[in-house]
Every structure is written in C-alpha cells, then in structure tokens.
N, C-alpha and C positions, 0 to 999 in steps of 0.2 A: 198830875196836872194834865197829862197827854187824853187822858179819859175827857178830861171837860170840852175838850178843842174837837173831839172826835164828836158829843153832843150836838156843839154849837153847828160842825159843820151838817150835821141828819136836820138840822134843824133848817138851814140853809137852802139844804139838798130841797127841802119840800115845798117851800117857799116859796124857790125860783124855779120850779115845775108846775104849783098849782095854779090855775086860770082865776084870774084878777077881774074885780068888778068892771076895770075901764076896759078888758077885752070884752065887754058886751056893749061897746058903744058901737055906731054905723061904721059901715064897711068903711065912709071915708076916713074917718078917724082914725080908722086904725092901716090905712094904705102904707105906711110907713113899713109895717112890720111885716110885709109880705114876701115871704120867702124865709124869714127867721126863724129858726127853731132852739129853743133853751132846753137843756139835756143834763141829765143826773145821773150818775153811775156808783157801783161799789164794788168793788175789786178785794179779790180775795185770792194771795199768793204767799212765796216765801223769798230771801234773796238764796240765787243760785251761787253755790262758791264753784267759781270756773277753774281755780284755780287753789293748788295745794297750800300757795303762801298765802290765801286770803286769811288773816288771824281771827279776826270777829267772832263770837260765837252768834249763830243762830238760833235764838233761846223761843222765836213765836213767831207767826205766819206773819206777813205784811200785809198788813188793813189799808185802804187807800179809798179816800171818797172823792167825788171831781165835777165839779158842776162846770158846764161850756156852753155857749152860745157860737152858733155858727148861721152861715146863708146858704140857699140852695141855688147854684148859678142854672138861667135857664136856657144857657145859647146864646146870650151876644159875642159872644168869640165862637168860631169852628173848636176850636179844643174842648169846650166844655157842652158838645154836643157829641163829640166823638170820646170823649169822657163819662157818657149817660146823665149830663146835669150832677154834678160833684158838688160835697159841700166845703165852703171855706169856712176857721172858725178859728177858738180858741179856748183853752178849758185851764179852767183854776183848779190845782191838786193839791191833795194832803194825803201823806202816805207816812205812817207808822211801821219802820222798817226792820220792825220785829227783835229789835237790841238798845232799848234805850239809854241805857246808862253809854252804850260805844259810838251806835251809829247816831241814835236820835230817831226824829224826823224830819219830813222833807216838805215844803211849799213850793209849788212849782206853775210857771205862767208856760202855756202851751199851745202854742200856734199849731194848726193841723189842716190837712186836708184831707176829705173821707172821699172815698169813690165808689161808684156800685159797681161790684161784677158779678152777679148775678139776681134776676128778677125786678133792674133798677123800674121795669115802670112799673112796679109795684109802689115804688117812691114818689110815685106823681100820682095828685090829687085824679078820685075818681075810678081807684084801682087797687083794693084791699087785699092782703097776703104775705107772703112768705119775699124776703131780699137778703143777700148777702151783700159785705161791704169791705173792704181796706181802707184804713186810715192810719199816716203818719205824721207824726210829725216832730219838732225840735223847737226848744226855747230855752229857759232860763232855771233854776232852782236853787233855793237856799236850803242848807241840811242844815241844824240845831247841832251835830256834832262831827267833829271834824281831827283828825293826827295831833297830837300834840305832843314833843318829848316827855314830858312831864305828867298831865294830867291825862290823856288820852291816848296813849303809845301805843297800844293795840290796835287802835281803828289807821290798818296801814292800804286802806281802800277809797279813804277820801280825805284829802290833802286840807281844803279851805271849804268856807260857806259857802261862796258863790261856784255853782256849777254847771254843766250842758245837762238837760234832761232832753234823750231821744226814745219815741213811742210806736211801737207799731201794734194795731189792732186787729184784729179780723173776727168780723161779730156777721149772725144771724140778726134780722127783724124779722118782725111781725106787725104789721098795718092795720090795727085794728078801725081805724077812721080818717078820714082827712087829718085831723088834730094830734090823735096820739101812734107812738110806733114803740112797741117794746122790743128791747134788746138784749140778749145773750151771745157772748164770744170770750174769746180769748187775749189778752195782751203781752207783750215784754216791752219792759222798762227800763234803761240803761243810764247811771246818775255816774259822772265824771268829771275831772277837771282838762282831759288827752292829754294828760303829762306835760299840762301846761306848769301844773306844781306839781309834786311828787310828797309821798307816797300815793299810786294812784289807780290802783287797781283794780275802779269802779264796783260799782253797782248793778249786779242785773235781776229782775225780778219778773217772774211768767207768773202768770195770775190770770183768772176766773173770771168774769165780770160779766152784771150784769146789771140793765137800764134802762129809762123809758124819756123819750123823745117827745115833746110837746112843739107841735107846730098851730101858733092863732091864727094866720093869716097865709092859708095855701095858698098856693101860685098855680091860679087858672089853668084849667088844662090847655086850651087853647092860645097861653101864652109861655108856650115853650116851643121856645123857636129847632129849625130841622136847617141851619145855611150848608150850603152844599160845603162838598170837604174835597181837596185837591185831591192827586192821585197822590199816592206815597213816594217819594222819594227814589227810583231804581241803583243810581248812580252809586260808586265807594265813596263814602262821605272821611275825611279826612280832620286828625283834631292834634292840633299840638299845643302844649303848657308848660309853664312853667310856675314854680309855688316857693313861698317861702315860710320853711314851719318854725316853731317853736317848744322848745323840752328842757324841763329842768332837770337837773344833774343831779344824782343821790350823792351827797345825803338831803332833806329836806332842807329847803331853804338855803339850797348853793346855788353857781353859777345856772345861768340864763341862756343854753346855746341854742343856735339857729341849724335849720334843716332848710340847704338848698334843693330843689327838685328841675327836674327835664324830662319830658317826656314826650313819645310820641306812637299814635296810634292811630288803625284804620279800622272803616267796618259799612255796615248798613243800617238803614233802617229796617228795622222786623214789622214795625205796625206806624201808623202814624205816628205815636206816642210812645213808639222803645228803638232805642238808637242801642247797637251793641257792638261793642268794639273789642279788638286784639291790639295791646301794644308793648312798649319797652319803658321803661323808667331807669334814669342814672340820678342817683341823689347821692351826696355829699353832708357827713352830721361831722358838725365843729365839737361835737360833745366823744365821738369817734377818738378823731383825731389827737386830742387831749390826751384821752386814754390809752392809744398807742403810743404817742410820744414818751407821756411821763413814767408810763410801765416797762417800755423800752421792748414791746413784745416785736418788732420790727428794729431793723437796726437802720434804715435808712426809708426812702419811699413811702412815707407817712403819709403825704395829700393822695396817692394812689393806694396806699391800704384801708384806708377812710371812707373809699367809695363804695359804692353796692349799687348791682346792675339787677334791676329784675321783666320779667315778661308779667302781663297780666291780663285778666281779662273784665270788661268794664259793661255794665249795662246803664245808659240813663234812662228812667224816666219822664216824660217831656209834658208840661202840662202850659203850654203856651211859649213863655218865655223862660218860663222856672223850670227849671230840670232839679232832677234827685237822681245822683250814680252812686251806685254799689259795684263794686270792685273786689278782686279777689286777684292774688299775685303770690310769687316764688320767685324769691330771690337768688338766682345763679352766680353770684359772685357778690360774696359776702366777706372780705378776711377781717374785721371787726369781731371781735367775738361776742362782744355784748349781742350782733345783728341776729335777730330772729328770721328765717328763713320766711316761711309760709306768712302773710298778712292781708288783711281786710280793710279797705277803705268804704265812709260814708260820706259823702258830700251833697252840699245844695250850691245851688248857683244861679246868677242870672244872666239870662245871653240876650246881647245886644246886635238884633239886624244889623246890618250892612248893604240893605239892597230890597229888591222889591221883595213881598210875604211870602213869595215861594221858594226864592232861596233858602238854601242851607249855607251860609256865611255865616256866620257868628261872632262875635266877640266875649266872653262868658269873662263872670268876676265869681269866685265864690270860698266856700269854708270850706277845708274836709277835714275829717279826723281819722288818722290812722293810726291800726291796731297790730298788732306783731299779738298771734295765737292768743285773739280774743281780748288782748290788754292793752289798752291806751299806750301808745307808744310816743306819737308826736300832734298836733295840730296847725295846719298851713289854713295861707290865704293864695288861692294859686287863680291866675288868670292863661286864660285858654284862647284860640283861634281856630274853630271850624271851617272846615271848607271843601 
C-alpha cells in the first residue's frame, strides 16, 4: 500500500511546482504572491543506528518526498537584512523509513527557516548562479508504527504516533531564472518523542536530496530594503533560566517524572546574530531520586544523590526575536547512575524586549530537548532572563 502513497505524493510533487494558467494573469493579480516560492524535493537516505540497543532491522534506504511553500523576507526588520533576506516556510513530508512491517512511515508538518551563506544575491531577482543555504527546522510527525508489548515489541526507537520531527539541511542552488532555482544538498532528520514516552530512542536519517524551487512572483530588485544595522553588542551579556522537563520512567507506560533545571551563564556576542555563551546547570530528576531510594544504592542523602551539576557551553542563533541554541555540556557530578555524562541540548525560543531595540534585556519562553550521548533523555519548557 506504502507504493500507492509514494505515487500519489510524485504526483503531488509535480503539481504543486508546475506553473498554472492563473500565473499568467497581470502582474496585479498576482501581487499577492510575491515573494512565495512552492518547492519539491526527494531525498534519498537510510536510518543511522546511533546506538547498539537500536533493535529494528534496517532492511531498505529511506525514500522521503516533501513539497513546502515558503516567503522570501526582504528587510523590513534589520535581522532579515543582516540574514541576507531568509526564507520562512513550511514543508509537508513523507518518509518511508525503510522497515515497514516495524517502523512504518512518517507524515510530517514542518516549519523552517532557510538562510543563505553564501552567493545569497544570487537569490535576488536579476542575478543568476551558483548559492549555498542552511535551513532548519522543527514541527510535528505522525509515524504509522510505533512500540507495542505485544504486536510491535521490537520497534524500541519510537514509543507513540505523535512525535517532534527536527531538520537541518545544507543544500547548493543553482538560479537558472528569476522563476526557477534547482537544488542539490544534504539533510538529517531526527523523529522522537524526548523521552516524553519511552521506549525512545529516536530516529536519525542523513540523506541526499535533491529539488527545484519555483518562484511566480520575484521580489523586485529595487525592493529590498538595506536599514542600517546597530553596532554589535561589546558588553558580557549575561542569561539565567530556569526549566521544567518531562520523562517517562521504563518500563513503557509508567510513571510521569518531572526534570527541575537552574542554570546560569555568561558570554558575548560573536556576530549580530550568534550569542555564545559558558555556563553551569544544577538539575534535580524525581525519576533519580525514586531509583535511589527504592534500590537503596545510597543509604541516606537521596535529594543530594539525585542532583547533577554540569558546565556547558551554548551558542544561540538569533534571528529577531526567535533564537535557536545548541548546547553541548559534561556533567561533573553525577552519583545517579542511570546519569549520562556528556549531553546535547536543542532548543527554540522567544525573547521578549524589556527596553528600547538596542538592548539586550530579555525575557525568553521556550522548548528544549535534551539528549544524554545522542538519545532523548528528557524535554522542558524553560524560561530565561538576559541581561
């Protein structure tokens, strides 16, 4: 059946790329769509097993096709001039995850944002060639198979249907016109639930891809704006948070504990747009605690054996208000044993002024998910204060 869904989407794919009798109506008619561009891809990988306990057999490549419609901003904010005009969007996926009777497949809604780092005014109308690009992004997925004691006890890599699907891209173009841009790069794909359910051992999938960009209504060259951009930032910029995560307890479908966090950290700005910081974290897991107590690996001093202290070091992203940090840390005092040492944090977030546009004050709300050596460990909602 998986064969007829992979059809209908080629069929899709071609559809929603080829140019429509009503885009040959006057330019007013079609003012609406300027700056839009609709985009087809097809990706060709396999899942990575990161890990020894990944059970699943990997029996075929993972096929993945993805149609997205995104906008090209052209400067009414300073960020998105000092971003080289970015696109914002979103892409509809299907990925064939190369074991169907275990994993299944996946449908997935996909918020992103692409950026040019290099040759972007190859990307504005009037300028044909060669661009490079990054694009990420995170939203929502439903897998078709999922853990089950019973009927699917081997797929011990995705817990339930509903899950995080996170994307990072890095693709060449080529601008053959104002209209069309063809595309060749690479992606990885990461399908989880962060050990919000368990068994959870995600999905990760590096793949090939490649696609072609349809833009009807370029965005004048003369209307992309150049507003002047502040000085950067000199000063130590200063961030403290606090988060509250979430993880489920093995075996599947036990307890519910919570993950307290604190942390604190300094640093500077590197560029308008990368804030990079050194700090400390002290988090507290009621799933810990449990474990020590009822094992009795500690004869006393449970809420103090349950804590773990680590150093880390964090870069964000900054694309206005919206930040993206990637983080990487070592945990110095761990007596947990379950505690994995070395771990990786991804988060998004939004920070909220406090003061006139040139401050760096903040008030930041946002997701993260963190991994202990590459595997979903816990996911918070942690709120922040810059300054």
């Amino acid at each position: 059946m998986h064969y007829g869904v992979k059809y209908v989407f080629v069929i899709i794919l071609l559809t929603f790329i080829c140019p429509h009798p009503v885009l040959a109506q006057s330019d007013s008619s079609m003012s609406w769509l300027k700056g839009w561009n609709a985009s087809a891809f097809f990706c060709y990988g396999k899942i990575w097993k990161h890990t020894p306990k990944f059970e699943p057999e990997i029996e075929d490549p993972s096929i993945a096709f993805e149609i997205a419609a995104s906008k090209q901003l052209h400067g009414r904010q300073s960020w998105e001039y000092a971003h080289h005009y970015p696109f914002l969007g979103f892409a509809f996926c299907y990925n064939d995850l190369g074991n169907d009777s275990v994993l299944g497949q996946a449908f997935s809604l996909l918020p992103f944002i692409e950026i040019p780092i290099a040759g972007g005014k190859n990307l504005i109308t009037g300028s044909n060639g060669f661009s490079a690009s990054f694009r990420v992004g995170t939203g929502f997925a439903l897998l078709t198979k999922y853990y089950h004691p019973v009927e699917n006890p081997t797929n011990n890599a995705i817990a339930s249907k509903g899950n995080n699907i996170t994307q990072f891209v890095f693709a060449a173009q080529y601008k053959v016109s104002d209209e069309f841009t063809f595309s060749l790069g690479g992606s990885f794909t990461h399908y989880s639930t962060g050990a919000v359910r368990v068994p959870n051992l995600g999905i990760n999938i590096p793949a090939a891809r490649i696609g072609i960009r349809y833009q009807p209504k370029p965005i004048p060259k003369n209307e992309y704006l150049t507003p002047e951009l502040s000085p950067v930032p000199k000063k130590i910029i200063f961030n403290a948070q606090i988060g509250l995560g979430f993880q489920e307890e093995y075996p599947a479908h036990g307890p519910m504990y919570h993950v307290y966090l604190l942390e604190f950290s300094a640093g500077k700005m590197l560029a308008r747009w990368n804030l990079l910081l050194l700090g400390a974290q002290v988090n507290y897991k009621e799933a810990a605690y449990v474990s020590i107590r009822q094992g009795e690996i500690y004869n006393n001093d449970y809420f103090v054996h349950s804590l773990a202290a680590s150093g880390f070091l964090r870069d964000d992203f900054l694309f206005g208000n919206i930040g993206i940090a990637v983080e990487v840390g070592y945990y110095y005092y761990h007596p947990a044993p379950a505690q994995i040492a070395f771990y990786q944090v991804l988060g998004t977030y939004y920070a909220f002024p406090l003061s006139k546009k040139e401050s760096v004050k903040r008030i930041s709300a946002g997701v993260y998910l963190t991994a202990g050596d590459f595997t979903a460990d816990f996911v918070s909602v942690n709120v922040g204060y810059r300054f």
